[in-house]
C-alpha positions, 0 to 999 in steps of 0.5 A: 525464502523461510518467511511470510509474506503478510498482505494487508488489505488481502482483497486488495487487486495490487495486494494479491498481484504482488503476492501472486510474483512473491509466490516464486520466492515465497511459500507462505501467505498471510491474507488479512481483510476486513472482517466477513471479506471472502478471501476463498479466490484469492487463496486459490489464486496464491495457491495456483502460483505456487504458495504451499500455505495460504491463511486467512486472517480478520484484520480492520485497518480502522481499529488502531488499538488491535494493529499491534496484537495482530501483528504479534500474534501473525508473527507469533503463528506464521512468522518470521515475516519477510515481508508485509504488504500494506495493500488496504486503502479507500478512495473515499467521494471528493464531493461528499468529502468536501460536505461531509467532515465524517466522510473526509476524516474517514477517508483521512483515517483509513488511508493514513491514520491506520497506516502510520499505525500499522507501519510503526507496529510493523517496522518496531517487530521486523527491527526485533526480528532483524530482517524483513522488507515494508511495502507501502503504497503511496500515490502521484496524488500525494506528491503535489495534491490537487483540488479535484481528489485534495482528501484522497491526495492529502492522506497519501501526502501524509503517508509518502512523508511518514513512509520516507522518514521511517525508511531513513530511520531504518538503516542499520536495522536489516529492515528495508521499506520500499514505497511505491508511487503509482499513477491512476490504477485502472481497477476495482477502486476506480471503477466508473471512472475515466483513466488518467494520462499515463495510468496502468492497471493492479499488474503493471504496478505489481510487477514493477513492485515485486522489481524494485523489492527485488532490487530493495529500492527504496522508491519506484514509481508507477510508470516510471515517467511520472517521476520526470512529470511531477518533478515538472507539476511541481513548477507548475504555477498554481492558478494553472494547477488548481484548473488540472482534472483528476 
C-alpha cells in the first residue's frame, strides 16, 4: 500500500508489534511519542521488518489543543495515511488514584480525554481523505469495571463507548475503525504484577490485531474466549463481582 501507517504512543510494546506485521503491506512509518522518548530501537526494529521509511515525531497525547495541527501537519509531510495506531495510554495506581483526584483525573485524561480528541481529529482527516483505517485499543477492564483498577476500567468504559459510536458514524466514509478488547497484557506496563486468567503478551494482541484489520473488523478481542467470559461476568450478581481481583 502507498500510505502511512502513524503509530501513536511509538514506545508503545503493542504499538510497535503492530507496526512491525504492518511492515509487509506498508513501507512508511510514523513514530510519534512523548516529548524526549528515544525512539532509536524501535525505528531500527521497523526497519528490520522491512519499512523503507520510518520518521520520528514529538507527540503528547495530553495537549488537546496540538491533536489537530499535528495530524495535519503528519498528514501534510508524510500522508496519505492508511491507517493510525492510537497505542499511548498509562495504567496509572488504583490506590493513589483512589486518594488522589489529580492522579485519578490524569489517568482518566490520557486514557480518554486525549483519546476521544485525538479520534475526532482523526477520523474528520481520513473522512476528507476518503480512505484509511483507526485502530483503537480499548480494554475487558472497561466492559464491566471492577473495583480493583475502577479508574484505569472507567476510562476505557468511556473509550469502548466512543470508539463504538464513532464506528457506527463511519460508514459510507471509506474510513474503517477497528477496536480491539485485550485481556491482561503481560508487558512493559504491567511489570511487577501478577498475570490475570486467560492474559497474552504485546505480540499475541498484535497478531490478532494486524488479522482482524486485515479482515477490516469492526471488533476483536484478545483472546478471543474473553468474549463468551464477559457475556458471562456481565450476569454476574455484583455483591459476588465487587469481591473479584484484578
Amino acid at each position: 500500500m502507498s500510505g502511512t501507517v502513524l503509530v501513536l504512543g511509538g514506545r508503545s510494546e503493542i504499538g510497535l508489534a503492530v507496526a512491525q506485521r504492518l511492515a509487509g503491506d506498508h513501507r512508511r512509518f510514523v513514530l510519534a511519542a512523548r516529548p524526549g522518548a528515544d525512539l532509536t530501537a524501535a525505528t531500527a526494529t521497523l526497519r528490520e521488518a522491512g519499512a523503507e521509511t520510518v520518521e520520528t515525531a514529538e507527540f503528547d497525547a495530553d495537549d488537546l489543543a496540538a491533536h489537530g495541527p499535528f495530524l495535519e501537519k503528519v498528514a501534510a509531510g508524510h500522508g496519505p495515511l492508511d491507517v493510525v495506531v492510537l497505542a499511548f495510554g498509562i495504567l496509572g495506581d488504583q490506590a493513589r488514584a483512589e486518594e488522589d483526584a489529580t492522579h485519578a483525573t490524569a489517568i482518566v485524561h490520557t486514557d480518554y480525554v486525549a483519546q476521544v480528541g485525538v479520534l475526532t481529529h482523526a477520523a474528520n482527516l481520513l473522512r476528507a481523505q476518503g480512505h484509511g483505517s483507526l485502530v483503537v485499543f480499548s480494554s475487558v477492564a472497561g466492559v464491566r469495571v471492577r473495583r480493583a483498577n475502577y479508574v484505569y476500567g472507567s476510562a476505557k468504559a468511556g473509550l469502548d463507548g466512543f470508539a463504538s459510536g464513532l464506528a457506527d458514524a463511519l460508514p459510507g466514509s471509506g474510513v474503517h475503525l477497528l477496536l480491539v478488547r485485550p485481556g491482561f497484557v503481560i508487558g512493559r506496563m504491567t511489570e511487577g504484577m501478577s498475570p490475570a486468567p486467560f492474559s497474552s503478551t504485546p505480540d499475541q494482541v498484535a497478531d490478532a490485531t494486524v488479522a482482524a484489520l486485515r479482515k477490516r473488523r469492526g471488533v476483536v478481542w484478545v483472546p478471543g474466549v474473553l468474549r463468551p467470559v464477559f457475556f458471562g461476568m456481565r450476569l454476574l450478581p455484583r455483591v459476588l463481582w465487587r469481591r473479584l481481583p484484578r
